[in-house]
C-alpha positions as CSV (number, residue, x, y, z in Angstrom):
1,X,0.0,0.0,0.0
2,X,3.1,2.3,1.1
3,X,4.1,1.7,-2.2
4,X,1.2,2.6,-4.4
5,X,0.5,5.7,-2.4
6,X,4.2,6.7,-3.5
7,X,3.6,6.1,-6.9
8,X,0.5,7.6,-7.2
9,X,2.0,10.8,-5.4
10,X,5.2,10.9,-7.8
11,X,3.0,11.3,-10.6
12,X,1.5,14.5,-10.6
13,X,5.3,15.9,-9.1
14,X,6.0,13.9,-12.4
15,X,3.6,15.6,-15.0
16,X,4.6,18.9,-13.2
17,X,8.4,18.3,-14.0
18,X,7.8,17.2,-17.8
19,X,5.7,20.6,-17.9
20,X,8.4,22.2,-17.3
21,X,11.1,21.3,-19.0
22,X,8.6,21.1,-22.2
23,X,8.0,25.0,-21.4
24,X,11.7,25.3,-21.2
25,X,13.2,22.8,-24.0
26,X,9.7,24.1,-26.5
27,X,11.4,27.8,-27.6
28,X,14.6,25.9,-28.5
29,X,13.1,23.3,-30.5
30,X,10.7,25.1,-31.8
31,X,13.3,27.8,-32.9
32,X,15.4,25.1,-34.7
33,X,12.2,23.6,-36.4
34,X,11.7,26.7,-38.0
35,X,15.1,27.3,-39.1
36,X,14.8,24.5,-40.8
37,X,11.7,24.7,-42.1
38,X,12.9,28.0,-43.7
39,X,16.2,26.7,-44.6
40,X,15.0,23.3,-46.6
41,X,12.0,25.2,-48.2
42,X,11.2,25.0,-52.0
43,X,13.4,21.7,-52.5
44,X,16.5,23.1,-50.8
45,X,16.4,20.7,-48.2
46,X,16.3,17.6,-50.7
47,X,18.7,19.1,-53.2
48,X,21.1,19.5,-50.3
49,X,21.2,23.5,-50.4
50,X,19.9,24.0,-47.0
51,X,22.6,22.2,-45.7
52,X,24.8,24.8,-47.4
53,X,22.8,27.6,-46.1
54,X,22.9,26.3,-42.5
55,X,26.7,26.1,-43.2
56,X,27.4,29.6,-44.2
57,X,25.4,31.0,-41.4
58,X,27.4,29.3,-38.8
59,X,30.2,30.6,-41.3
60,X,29.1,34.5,-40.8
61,X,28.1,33.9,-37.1
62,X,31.9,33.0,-36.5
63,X,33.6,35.3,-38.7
64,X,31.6,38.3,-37.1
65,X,32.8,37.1,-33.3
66,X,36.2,36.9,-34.6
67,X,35.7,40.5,-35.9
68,X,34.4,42.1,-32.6
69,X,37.4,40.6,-31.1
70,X,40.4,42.3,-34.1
71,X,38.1,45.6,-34.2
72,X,38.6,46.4,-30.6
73,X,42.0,45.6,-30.3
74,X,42.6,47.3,-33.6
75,X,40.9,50.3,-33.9
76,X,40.4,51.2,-30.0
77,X,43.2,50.1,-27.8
78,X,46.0,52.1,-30.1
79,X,46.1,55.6,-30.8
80,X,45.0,56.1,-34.3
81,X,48.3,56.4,-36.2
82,X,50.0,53.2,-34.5
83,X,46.4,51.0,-35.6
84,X,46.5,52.7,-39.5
85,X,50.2,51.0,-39.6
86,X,49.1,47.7,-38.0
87,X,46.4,47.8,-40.6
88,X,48.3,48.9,-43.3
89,X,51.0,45.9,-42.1
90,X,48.2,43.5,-42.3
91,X,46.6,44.5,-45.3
92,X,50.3,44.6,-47.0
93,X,51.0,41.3,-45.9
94,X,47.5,40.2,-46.6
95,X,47.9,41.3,-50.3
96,X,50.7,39.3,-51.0
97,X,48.9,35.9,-50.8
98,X,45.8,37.0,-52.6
99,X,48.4,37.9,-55.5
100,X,50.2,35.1,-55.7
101,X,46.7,32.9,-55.0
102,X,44.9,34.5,-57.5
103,X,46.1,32.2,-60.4
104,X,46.2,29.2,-57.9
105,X,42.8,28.8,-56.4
106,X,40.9,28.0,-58.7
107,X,43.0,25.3,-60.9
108,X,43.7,23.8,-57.3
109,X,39.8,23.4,-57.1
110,X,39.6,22.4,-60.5
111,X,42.3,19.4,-59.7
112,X,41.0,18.7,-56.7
113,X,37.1,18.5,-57.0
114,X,36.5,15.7,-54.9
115,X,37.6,17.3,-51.7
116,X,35.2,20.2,-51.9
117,X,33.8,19.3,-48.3
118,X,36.9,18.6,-46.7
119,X,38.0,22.0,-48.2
120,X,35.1,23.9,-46.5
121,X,35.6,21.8,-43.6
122,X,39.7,22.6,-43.4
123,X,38.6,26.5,-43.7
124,X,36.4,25.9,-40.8
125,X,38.9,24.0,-38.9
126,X,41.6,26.4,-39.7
127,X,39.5,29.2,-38.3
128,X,38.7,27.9,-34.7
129,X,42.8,26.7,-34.3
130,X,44.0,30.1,-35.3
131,X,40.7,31.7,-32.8
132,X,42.1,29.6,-30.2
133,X,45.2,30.9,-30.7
134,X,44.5,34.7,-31.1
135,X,42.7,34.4,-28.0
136,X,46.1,34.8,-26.1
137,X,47.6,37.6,-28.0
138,X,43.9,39.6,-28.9
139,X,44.6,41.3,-25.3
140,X,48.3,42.8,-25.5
141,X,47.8,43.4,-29.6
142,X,51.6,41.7,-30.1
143,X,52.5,41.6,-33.1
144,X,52.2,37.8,-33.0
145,X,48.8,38.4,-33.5
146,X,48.8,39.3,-37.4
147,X,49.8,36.2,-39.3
148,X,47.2,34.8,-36.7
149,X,44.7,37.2,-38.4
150,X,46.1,36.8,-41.9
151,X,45.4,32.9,-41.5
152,X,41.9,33.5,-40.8
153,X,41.3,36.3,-43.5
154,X,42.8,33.5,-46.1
155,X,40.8,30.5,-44.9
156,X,37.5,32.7,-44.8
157,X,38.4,34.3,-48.7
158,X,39.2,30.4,-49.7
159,X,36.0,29.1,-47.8
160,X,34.1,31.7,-50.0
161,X,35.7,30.6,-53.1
162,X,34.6,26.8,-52.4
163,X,31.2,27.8,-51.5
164,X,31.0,29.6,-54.5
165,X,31.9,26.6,-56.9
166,X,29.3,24.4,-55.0
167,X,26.1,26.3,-55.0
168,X,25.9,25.5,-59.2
169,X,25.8,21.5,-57.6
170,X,23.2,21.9,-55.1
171,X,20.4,24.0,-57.0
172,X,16.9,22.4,-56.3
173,X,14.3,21.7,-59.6
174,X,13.5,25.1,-61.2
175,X,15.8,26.9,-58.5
176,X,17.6,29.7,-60.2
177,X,21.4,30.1,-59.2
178,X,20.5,34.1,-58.3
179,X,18.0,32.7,-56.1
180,X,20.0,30.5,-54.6
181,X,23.0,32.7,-53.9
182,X,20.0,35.1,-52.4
183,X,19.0,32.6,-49.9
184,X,22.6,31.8,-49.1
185,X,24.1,35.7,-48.7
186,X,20.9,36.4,-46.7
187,X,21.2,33.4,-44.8
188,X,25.0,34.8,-43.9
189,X,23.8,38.5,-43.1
190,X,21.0,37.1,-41.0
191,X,23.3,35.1,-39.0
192,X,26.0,38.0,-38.5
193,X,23.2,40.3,-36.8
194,X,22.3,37.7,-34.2
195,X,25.5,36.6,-33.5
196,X,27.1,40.4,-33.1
197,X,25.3,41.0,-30.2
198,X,26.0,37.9,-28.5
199,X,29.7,38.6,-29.2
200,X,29.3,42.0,-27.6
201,X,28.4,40.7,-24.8
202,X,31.4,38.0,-24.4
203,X,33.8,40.9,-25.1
204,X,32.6,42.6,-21.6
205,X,33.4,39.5,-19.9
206,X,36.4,39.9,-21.6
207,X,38.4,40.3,-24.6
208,X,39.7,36.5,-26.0
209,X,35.9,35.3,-24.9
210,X,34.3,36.1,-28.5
211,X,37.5,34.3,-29.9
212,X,36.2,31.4,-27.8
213,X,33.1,31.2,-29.1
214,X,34.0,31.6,-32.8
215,X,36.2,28.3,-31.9
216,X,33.0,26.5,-30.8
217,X,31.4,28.2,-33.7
218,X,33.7,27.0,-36.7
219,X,34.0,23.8,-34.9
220,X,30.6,23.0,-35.1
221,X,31.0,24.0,-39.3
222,X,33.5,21.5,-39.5
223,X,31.0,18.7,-38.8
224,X,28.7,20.0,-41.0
225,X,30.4,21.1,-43.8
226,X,30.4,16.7,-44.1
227,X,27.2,16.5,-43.9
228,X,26.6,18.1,-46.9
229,X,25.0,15.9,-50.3
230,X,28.3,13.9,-51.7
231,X,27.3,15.8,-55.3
232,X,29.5,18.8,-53.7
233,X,32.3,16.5,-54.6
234,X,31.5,15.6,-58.1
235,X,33.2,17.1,-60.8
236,X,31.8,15.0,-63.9
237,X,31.4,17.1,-66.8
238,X,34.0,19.5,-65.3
239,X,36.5,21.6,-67.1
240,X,38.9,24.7,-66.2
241,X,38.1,28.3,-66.9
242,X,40.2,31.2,-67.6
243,X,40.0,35.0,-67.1
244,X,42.7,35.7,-70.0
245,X,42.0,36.3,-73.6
246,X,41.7,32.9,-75.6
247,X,42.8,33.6,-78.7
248,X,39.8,32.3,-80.8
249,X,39.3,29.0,-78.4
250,X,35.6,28.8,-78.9
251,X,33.9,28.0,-75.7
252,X,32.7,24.3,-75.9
253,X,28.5,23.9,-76.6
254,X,26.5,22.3,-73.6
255,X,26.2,18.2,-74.0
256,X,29.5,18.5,-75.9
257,X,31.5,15.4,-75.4
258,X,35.6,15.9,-74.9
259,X,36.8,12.9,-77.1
260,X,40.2,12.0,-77.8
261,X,40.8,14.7,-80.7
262,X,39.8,17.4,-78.6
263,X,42.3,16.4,-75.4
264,X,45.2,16.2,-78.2
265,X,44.5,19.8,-79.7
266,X,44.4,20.9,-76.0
267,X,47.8,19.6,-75.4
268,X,49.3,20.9,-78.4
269,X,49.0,24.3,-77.1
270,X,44.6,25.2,-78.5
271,X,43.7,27.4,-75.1
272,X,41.1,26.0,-72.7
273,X,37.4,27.8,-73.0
274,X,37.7,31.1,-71.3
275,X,35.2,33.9,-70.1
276,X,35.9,36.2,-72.6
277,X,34.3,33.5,-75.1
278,X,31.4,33.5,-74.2
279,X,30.5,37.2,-74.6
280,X,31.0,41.0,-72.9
281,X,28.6,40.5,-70.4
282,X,30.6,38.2,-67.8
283,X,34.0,40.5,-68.4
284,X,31.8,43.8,-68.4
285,X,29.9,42.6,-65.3
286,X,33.3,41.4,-63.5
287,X,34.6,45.4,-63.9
288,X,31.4,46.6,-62.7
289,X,31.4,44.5,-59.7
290,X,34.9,44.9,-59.0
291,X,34.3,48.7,-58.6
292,X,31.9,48.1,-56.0
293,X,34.0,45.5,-54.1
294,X,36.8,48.3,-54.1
295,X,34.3,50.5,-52.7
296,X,33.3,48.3,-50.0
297,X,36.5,48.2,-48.8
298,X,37.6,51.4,-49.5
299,X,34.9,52.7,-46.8
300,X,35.3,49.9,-44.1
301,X,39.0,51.3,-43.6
302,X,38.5,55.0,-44.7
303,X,35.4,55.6,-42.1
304,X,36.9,53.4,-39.2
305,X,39.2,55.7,-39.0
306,X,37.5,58.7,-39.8
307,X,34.7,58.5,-37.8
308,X,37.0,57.3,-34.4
309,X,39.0,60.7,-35.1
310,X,36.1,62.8,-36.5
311,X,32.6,61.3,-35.1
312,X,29.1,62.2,-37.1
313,X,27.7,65.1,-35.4
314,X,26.4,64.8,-31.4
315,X,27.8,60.8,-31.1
316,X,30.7,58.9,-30.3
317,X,32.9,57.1,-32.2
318,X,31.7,53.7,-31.1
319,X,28.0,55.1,-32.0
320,X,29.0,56.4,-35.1
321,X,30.6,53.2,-36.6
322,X,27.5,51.7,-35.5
323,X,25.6,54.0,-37.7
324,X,27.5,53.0,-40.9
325,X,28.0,49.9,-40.2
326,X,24.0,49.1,-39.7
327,X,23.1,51.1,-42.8
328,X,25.3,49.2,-44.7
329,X,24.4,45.8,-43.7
330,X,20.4,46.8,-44.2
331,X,21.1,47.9,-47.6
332,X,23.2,44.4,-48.2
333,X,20.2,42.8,-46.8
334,X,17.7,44.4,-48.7
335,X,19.9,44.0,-52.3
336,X,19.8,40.4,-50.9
337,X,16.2,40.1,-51.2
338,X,15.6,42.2,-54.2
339,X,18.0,39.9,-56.0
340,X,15.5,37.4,-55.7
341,X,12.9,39.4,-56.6
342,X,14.7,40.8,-60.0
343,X,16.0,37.1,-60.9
344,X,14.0,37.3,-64.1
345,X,15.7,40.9,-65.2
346,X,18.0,41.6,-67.6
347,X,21.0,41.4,-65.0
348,X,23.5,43.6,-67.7
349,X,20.8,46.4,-67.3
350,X,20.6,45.4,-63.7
351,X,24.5,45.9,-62.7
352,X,25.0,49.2,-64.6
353,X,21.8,50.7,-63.2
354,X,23.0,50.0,-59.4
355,X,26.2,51.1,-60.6
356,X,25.0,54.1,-61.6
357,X,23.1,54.5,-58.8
358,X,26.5,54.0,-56.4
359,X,28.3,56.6,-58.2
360,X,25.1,59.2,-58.1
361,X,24.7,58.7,-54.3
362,X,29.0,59.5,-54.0
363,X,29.0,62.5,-55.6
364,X,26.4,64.0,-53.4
365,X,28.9,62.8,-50.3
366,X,31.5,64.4,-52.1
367,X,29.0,67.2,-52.4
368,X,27.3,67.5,-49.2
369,X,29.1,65.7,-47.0
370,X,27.2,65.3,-44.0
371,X,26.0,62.5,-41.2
372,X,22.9,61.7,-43.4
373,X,25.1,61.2,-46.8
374,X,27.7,59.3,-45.3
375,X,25.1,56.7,-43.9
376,X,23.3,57.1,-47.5
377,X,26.4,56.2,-49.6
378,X,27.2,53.5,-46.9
379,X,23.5,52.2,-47.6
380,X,23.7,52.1,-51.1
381,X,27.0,50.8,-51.2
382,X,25.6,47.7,-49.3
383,X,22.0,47.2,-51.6
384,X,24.7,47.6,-55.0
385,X,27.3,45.5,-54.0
386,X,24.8,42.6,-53.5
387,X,22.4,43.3,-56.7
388,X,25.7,43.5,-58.6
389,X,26.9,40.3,-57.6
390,X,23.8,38.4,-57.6
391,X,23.4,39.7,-61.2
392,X,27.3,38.6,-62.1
393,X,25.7,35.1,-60.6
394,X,23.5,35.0,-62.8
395,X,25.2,36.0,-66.0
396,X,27.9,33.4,-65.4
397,X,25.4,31.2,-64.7
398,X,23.5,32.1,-68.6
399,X,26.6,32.3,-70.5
400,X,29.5,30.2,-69.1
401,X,29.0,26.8,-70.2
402,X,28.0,24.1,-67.4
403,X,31.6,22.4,-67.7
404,X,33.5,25.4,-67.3
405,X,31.4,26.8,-64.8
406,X,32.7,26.2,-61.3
407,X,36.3,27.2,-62.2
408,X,35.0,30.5,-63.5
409,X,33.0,31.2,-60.0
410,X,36.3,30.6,-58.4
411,X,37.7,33.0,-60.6
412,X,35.2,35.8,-60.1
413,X,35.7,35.5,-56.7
414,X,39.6,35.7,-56.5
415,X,39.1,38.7,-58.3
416,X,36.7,40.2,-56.4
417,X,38.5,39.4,-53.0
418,X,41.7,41.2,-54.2
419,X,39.5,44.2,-55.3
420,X,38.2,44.9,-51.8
421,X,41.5,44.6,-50.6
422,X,43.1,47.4,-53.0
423,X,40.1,49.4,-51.7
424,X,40.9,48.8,-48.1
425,X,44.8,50.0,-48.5
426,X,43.6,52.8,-50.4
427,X,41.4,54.0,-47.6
428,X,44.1,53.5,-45.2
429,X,46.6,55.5,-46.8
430,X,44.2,58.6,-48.1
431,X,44.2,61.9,-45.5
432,X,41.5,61.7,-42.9
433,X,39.8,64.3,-44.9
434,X,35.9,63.1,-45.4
435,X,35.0,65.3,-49.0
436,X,38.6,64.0,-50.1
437,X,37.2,60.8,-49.2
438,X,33.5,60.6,-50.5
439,X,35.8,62.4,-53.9
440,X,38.0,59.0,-54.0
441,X,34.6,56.8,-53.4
442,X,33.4,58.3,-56.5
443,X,36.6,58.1,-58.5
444,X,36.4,54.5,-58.0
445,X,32.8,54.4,-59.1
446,X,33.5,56.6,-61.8
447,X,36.2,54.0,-62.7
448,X,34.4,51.2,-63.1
449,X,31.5,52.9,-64.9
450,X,33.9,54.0,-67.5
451,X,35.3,50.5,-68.0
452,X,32.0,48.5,-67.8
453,X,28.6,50.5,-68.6
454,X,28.5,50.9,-72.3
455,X,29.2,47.2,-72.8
456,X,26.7,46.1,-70.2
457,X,24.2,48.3,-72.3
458,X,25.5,47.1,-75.6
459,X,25.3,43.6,-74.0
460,X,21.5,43.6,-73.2
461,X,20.8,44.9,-76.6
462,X,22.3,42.4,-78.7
463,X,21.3,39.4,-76.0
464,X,22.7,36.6,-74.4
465,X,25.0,34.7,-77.3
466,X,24.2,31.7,-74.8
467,X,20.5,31.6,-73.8
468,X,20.2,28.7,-72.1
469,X,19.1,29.6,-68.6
470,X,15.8,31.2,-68.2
């Protein structure tokens, strides 16, 4: 009897602690359900692309924690002319390997296109080593810390290369590669605004403890970059790409089989299929984008510095960067989403529009230079940038042939990287002068206009010479 009083009185104690730890356990799941849900929608999660979006926002959660932790020993502990010559070191140093990478990355993915996981998954691993290892020097700002940083910078550039090449492999029935890259990018920005906080917060316990958590971060990405479909590693069908003139080499047609005659005239010397064979638009879009991707980092180093020695009007510096920096990443946001929106456009008209647009918006910084236009320019700059490179996306995606395809997203990318770090070096070593430097913003636009516009236009009036993807 003693014992069936006991068991009858455990069991409301019993329902009472389920309830709880439902009420408790319900937001998390429920959270992650809906993640999901969002994340596999539309055939992404059979195709395998969810996967990859999960993957790149752990990627952008860890990369932002790892940036909290640099940008306060960087830009705050030193005074300002001791931090523009550690920066100007780094991005020196940084330089270097992009330069001699550039013609390297992408034949290295092209050889080794079976090892696309373990790629991403090296990246990651790289990452939360070289966090670890920051962690101890992020404090004192020694000099040690650098080649730490440049480690990271690399593996996160070469992560985006890979990621690149494998979105083409992963695209779900009637999924356009535009749309794809959309959900991807936002999937990235979306998880960099939830994870900046949080790593806010672990630099007031202390400065390595975001450094810590970008460890746990990219730790977790290296188990599930190998979760990812194994058609990531496939490469049948694959052939190189180049982003040099190709004397005549025609670009090869789609279902075109290499046979034995066409390996020996490749061997005697006839060039491999390269971009400029398949039309203006890809080369004319490239330019275009590259002007924006000088931009971008042209004003992340000009105004970090800018605004710490000359604040906008009434706020602090801290406040201030806030201010661009949250302008800038709602205007990437919203080109994000308006990518997928315009996915059907013309995306020659498309590029030199925004680029247009960019270079409008300068000159009236360079004009009225104010707290208003610098967060306008730094706006726009964001929503271009994005519609720009969704719309190179999807003109490589229309005109470059499916064998040739990944190399030439590996090349885009190389390209693009080494842009934004010419940008950044220029902003660092340009006058804390902000006209002089809303002038320079626009002379870069004004650049790439010049080199890019009139073939865009010219592009879209003659059509694709390879219309193959609606």
């Amino acid at each position: 009897m003693t014992s069936a009083r006991s068991h009858k009185d455990s069991g409301p104690l019993r329902r009472t602690g389920r309830a709880i730890g439902h009420a408790l356990h319900t937001p998390f799941t429920g959270t992650a359900k809906g993640i999901r849900k969002a994340t596999h929608a539309h055939g992404a999660g059979e195709s395998g692309l969810g996967k990859l979006i999960e993957l790149h926002a752990v990627n952008g959660a860890g990369d932002v924690m790892i940036t909290i932790a640099l940008a306060s020993t960087v830009f705050f502990s030193v005074p300002t002319d001791e931090a523009r010559g550690r920066v100007a070191l780094y991005l020196a140093v940084t330089m270097a390997p992009f330069t001699l990478l550039a013609p390297v990355i992408g034949p290295l993915l092209d050889h080794l296109p079976h090892g696309r996981r373990a790629a991403m998954a090296g990246a990651m691993l790289a990452r939360a080593v070289l966090a670890l290892t920051m962690s101890g020097a992020v404090a004192t700002g020694g000099l040690e810390l650098y080649p730490a940083a440049l480690g990271v910078l690399v593996s996160s550039k070469a992560y985006g290369v890979v990621r690149s090449a494998v979105v083409p492999r992963l695209l779900p029935p009637r999924f356009s590669l535009v749309k794809a890259n959309s959900r991807v990018t936002l999937a990235g920005l979306l998880a960099t605004g939830v994870a900046a906080p949080i790593g806010a917060g672990l630099h007031t316990i202390g400065s390595p403890w975001p450094l810590y958590g970008a460890c746990v971060i990219f730790i977790g990405g290296t188990v599930l970059a190998f979760t990812l479909p194994r058609t990531v590693d496939s490469a049948k069908g694959e052939r190189k790409a180049r982003l040099v003139p190709t004397h005549g080499a025609a670009a090869p047609r789609p279902g075109t089989k290499r046979n034995g005659r066409t390996r020996g005239r490749e061997k005697n010397g006839e060039k491999r299929p390269g971009l400029r064979s398949v039309g203006p638009s890809v080369l004319n879009g490239l330019q275009a984008n590259t002007a924006h991707r000088a931009l971008s980092g042209f004003l992340i180093f000009f105004l970090a510095f800018l605004l710490r020695e000359q604040p906008l009007a009434g706020q602090s510096a801290a406040v201030s960067l806030g201010i661009v920096g949250v302008a800038a990443g709602a205007g990437n946001a919203l080109g994000t989403a308006f990518g997928a929106w315009l996915r059907d456009r013309g995306p020659e008209v498309i590029v030199a529009s925004v680029l247009t647009l960019a270079l409008g918006v300068a000159l009236l910084a360079a004009l009225f230079f104010s707290t208003v236009m610098v967060a306008a320019l730094s706006a726009t700059a964001g929503f271009t940038q994005a519609l720009s490179k969704l719309s190179l996306d999807a003109m490589i995606q229309r005109d470059v042939p499916e064998e040739v395809r990944t190399s030439a997203f590996a090349r885009s990318e190389t390209v693009l990287q080494m842009a934004w770090v010419v940008g950044g070096g220029i902003g660092i070593a340009l006058p804390l002068n902000g006209v002089l430097g809303m002038s320079v913003a626009a002379g870069i636009l004004t650049l790439g206009a010049a080199t890019s516009v009139r073939g865009l236009l010219v592009a879209a009036r003659r059509g694709s010479p390879h219309p193959r993807v609606a």
